[in-house]
C-alpha positions as CSV (number, residue, x, y, z in Angstrom):
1,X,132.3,194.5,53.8
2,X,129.9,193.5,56.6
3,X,132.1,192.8,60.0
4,X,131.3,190.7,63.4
5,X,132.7,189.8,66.5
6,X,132.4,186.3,67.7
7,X,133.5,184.7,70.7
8,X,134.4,181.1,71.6
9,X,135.7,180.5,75.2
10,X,138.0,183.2,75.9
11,X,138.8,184.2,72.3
12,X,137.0,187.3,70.7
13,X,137.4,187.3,67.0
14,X,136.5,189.7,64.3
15,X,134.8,187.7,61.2
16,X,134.3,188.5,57.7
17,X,132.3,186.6,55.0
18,X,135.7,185.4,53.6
19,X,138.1,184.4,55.7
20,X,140.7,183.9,53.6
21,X,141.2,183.5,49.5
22,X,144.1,182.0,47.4
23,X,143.9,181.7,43.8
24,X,147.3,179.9,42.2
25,X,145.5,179.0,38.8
26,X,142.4,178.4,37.1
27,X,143.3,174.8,36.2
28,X,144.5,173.3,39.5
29,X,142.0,171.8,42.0
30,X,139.8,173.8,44.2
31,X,138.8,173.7,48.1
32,X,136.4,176.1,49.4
33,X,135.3,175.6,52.9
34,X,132.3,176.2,54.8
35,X,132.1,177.1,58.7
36,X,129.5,178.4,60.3
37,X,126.4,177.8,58.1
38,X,124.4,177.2,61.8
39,X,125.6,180.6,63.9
40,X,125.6,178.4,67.4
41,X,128.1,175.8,65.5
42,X,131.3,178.0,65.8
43,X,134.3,175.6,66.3
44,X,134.5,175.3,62.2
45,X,135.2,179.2,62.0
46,X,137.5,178.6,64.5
47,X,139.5,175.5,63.1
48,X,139.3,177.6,59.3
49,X,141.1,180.3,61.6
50,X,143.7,178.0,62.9
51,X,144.5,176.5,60.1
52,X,144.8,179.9,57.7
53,X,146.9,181.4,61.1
54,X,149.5,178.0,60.5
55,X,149.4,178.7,56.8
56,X,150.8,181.9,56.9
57,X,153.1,181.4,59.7
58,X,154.8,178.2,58.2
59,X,154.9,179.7,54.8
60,X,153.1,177.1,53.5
61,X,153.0,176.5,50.0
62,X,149.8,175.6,48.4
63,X,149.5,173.9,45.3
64,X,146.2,174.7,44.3
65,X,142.7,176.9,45.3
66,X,141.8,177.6,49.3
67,X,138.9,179.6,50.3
68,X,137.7,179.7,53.7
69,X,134.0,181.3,54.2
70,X,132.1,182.0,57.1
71,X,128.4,181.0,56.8
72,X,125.6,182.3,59.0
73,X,127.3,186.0,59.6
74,X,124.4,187.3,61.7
75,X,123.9,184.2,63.8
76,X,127.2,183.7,64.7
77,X,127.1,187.0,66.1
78,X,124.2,185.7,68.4
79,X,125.2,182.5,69.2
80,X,121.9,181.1,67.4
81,X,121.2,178.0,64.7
82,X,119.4,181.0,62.7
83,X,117.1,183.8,63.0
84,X,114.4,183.5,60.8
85,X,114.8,179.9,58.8
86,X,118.0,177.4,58.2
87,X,119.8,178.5,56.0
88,X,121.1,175.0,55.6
89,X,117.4,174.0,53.9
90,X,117.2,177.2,51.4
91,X,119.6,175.7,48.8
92,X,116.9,174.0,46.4
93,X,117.0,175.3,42.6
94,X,113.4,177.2,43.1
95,X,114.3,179.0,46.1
96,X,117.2,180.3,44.4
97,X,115.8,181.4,41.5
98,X,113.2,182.8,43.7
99,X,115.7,184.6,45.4
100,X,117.8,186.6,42.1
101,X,114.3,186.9,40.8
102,X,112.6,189.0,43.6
103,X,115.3,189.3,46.4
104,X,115.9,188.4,50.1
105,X,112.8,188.5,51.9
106,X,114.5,187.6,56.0
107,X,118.0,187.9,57.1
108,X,119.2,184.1,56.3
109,X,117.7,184.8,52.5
110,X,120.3,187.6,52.5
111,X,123.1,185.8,53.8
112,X,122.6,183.2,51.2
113,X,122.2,185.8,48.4
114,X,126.2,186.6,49.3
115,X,127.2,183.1,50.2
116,X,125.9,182.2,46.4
117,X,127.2,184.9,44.5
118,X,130.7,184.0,46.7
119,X,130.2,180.4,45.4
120,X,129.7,181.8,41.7
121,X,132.6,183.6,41.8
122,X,135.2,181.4,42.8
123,X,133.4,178.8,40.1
124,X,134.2,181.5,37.2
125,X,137.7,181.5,38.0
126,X,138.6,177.7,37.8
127,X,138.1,174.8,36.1
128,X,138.5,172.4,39.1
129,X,137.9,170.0,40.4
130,X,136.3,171.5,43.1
131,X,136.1,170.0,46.4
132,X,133.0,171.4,49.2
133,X,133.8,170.7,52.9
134,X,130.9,172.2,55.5
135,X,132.0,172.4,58.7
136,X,129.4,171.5,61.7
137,X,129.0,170.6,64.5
138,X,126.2,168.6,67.0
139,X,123.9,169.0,70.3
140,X,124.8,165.8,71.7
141,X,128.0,164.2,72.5
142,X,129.9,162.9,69.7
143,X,132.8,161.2,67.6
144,X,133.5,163.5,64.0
145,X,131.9,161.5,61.1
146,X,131.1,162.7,57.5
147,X,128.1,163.0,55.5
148,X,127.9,162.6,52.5
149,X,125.2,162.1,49.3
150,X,126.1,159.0,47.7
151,X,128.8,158.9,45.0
152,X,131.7,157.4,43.4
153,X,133.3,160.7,43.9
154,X,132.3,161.3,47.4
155,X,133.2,157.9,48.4
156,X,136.3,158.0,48.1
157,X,136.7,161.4,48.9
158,X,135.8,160.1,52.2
159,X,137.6,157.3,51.9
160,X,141.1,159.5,52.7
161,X,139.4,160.4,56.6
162,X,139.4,158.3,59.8
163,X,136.2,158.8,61.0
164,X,132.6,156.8,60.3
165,X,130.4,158.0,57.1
166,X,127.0,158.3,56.9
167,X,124.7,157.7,54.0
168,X,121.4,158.2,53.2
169,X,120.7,162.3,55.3
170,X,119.7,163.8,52.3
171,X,116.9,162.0,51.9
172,X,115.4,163.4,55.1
173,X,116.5,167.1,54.5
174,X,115.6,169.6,51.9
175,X,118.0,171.9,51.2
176,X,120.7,171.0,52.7
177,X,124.3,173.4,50.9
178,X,125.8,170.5,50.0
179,X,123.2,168.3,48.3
180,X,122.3,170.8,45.7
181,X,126.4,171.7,45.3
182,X,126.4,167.8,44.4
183,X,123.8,167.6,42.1
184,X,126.6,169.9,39.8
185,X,128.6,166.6,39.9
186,X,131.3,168.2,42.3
187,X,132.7,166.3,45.7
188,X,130.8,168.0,48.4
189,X,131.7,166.5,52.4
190,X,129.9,167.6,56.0
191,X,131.9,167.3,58.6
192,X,130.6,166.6,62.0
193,X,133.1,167.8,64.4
194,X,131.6,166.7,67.8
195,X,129.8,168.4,70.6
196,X,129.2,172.7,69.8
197,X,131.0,173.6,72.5
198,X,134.1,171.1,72.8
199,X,137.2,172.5,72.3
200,X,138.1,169.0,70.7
201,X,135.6,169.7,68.3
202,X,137.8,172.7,66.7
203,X,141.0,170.6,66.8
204,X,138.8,167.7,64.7
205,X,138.1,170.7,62.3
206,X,141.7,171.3,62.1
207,X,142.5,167.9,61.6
208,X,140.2,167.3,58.7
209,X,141.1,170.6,56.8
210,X,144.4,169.7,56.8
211,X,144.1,166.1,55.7
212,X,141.0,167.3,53.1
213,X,143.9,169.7,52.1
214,X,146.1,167.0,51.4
215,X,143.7,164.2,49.9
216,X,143.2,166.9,47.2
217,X,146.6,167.7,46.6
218,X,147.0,171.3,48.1
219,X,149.8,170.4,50.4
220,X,152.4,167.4,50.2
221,X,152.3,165.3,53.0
222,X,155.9,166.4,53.6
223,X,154.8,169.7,54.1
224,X,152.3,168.8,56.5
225,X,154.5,166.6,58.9
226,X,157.2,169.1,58.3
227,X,156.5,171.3,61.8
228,X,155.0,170.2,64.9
229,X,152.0,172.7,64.3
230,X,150.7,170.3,61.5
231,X,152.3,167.2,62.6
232,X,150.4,166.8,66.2
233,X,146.9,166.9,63.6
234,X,148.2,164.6,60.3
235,X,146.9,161.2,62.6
236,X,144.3,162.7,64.9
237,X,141.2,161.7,63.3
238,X,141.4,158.1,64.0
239,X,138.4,156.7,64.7
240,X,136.8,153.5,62.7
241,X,136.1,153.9,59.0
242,X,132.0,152.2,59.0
243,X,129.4,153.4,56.8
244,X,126.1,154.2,58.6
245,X,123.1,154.6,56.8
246,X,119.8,156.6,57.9
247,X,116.5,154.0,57.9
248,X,114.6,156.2,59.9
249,X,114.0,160.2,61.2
250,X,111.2,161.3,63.4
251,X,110.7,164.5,62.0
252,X,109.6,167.7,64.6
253,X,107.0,171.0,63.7
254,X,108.3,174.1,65.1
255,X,105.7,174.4,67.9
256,X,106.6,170.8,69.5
257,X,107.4,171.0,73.3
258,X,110.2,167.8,72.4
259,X,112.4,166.5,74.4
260,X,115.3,163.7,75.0
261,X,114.4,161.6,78.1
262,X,118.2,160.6,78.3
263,X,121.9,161.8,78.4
264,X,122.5,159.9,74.6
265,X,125.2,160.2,72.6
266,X,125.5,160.2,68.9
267,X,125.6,156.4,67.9
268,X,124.7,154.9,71.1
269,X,123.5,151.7,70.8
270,X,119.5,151.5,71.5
271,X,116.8,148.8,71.1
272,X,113.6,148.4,69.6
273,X,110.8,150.1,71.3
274,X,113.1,151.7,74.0
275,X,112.0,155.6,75.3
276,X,114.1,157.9,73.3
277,X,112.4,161.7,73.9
278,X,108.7,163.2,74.9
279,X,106.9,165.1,72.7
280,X,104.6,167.3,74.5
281,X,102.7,164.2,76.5
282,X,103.7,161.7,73.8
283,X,106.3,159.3,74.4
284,X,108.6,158.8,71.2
285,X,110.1,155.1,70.7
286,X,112.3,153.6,68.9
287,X,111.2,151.9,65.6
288,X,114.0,149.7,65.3
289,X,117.4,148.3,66.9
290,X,120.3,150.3,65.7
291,X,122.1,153.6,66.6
292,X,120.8,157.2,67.3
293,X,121.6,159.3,65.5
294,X,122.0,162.8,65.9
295,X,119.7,163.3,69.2
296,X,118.7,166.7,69.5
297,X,119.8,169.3,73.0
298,X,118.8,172.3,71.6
299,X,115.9,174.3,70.5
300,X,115.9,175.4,67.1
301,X,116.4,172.1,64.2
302,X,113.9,169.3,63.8
């Protein structure tokens, strides 16, 4: 089984695909867990880790499915979004058809060929329900919040976390992991940790796999307040519980010299018409009054 070593701070960590597995019957419910579907986005792999390390030390008894899966194998290794393509915008039904019928053609189409035939797996071995977390995290500054396409299901899935939700994303993205996971019916989350590189960002991660672990009924909340490991993250996420919606996305090619003009953070107030980047000698506005969202400090993405 393909191996990596990752590092995060001072930490060096050696990775594979599945970072953990538990199977306690094909009829209770399911979490599988996504981390590091963008390789510079580590803090999920490392929250995953935490939280499996706690698991075993506590004894911890779950009541139903976990599995933890690392995403982006090679680019974690590199510290890069990807090499060749996102593999966040490969999951459509063509391209995977595409992809059994003919094979990987670049080294995300091969990490994808695994991470589906993972997903297939575990799906042949319950009935659910399944619950999809993906772990990420941002360029810019910010609070967690959770994404989510727009459901019954999903809503109040999301309903159980602290932190602001935001509708509407898909539209803007094709191919995103969890929008064609949704399209089976099944509840499917992002989590948006913070900043890449904040060490808050992998408690957040902590935080939310322990309360996704308990909103599905993996873990009693008595279990989870029982030691101070678990206790210190049961109220962390706190923040306010809005819904956002996307109006708007300015959309970037992959040869455009962009760039943010200003230090923003993720849902910073702007105004109308106000200088938000440069785009080789182009200066981008806003269209409306609202909040930006997801401003983008780094190279690869759009």
């Amino acid at each position: 089984m393909k191996r990596i070593t990752i590092d995060f701070y001072d930490q060096q960590i050696q990775l594979e695909r599945i970072l953990y597995s538990f199977h306690v019957s094909n009829t209770a419910p399911t979490v599988i867990c996504f981390g590091g579907i963008h390789g510079n986005e580590p803090a999920g792999v490392y929250g995953l880790l935490k939280v499996i390390d706690a698991i075993k030390r506590k004894h911890i008894e779950l009541q139903g499915n976990f599995y933890a899966i690392a995403g982006n194998l090679n680019a974690l290794s590199k510290k890069i979004r990807y090499a060749d393509i996102d593999l966040n915008r490969l999951w459509t039904p063509s391209h995977l058809a595409q992809l059994q019928a003919s094979g990987p053609t670049d080294r995300e189409q091969s990490e994808q060929l695994e991470l589906y035939e993972i997903i297939k797996r575990i799906h042949s071995k319950s009935n659910g329900p399944y619950y999809f977390l993906d772990l990420h995290t941002t360029s810019a500054e910010s609070i967690p919040f959770i994404t989510i396409s727009d459901s019954i299901n999903n809503r109040n899935f999301a309903a159980n976390f602290s932190v602001p939700t935001i509708l509407g994303i898909e539209e803007y993205l094709e191919g995103p992991l969890l929008t064609f996971i949704n399209e089976f019916g099944h509840i499917s989350l992002g989590f948006e940790a913070g900043q890449h590189d904040d060490i808050k960002s992998v408690k957040n991660c902590e935080s939310f796999i322990w309360q996704a672990l308990l909103a599905s009924n993996l873990i009693s909340k008595k279990q989870l307040t029982a030691s101070d490991t678990t206790k210190k993250l049961f109220n962390k996420l706190n923040f306010k519980k809005e819904f956002y919606e996307v109006d708007y996305s300015y959309q970037l090619n992959g040869n455009d010299d962009f760039m943010m003009i200003n230090d923003f953070k993720n849902f910073s107030a702007i105004k109308k018409d106000q200088a938000l980047a440069i785009n080789g000698t182009k200066e981008i506005t806003a269209q409306m009054k609202g909040y930006i969202f997801m401003p983008l400090y780094q190279k690869q993405g759009k």
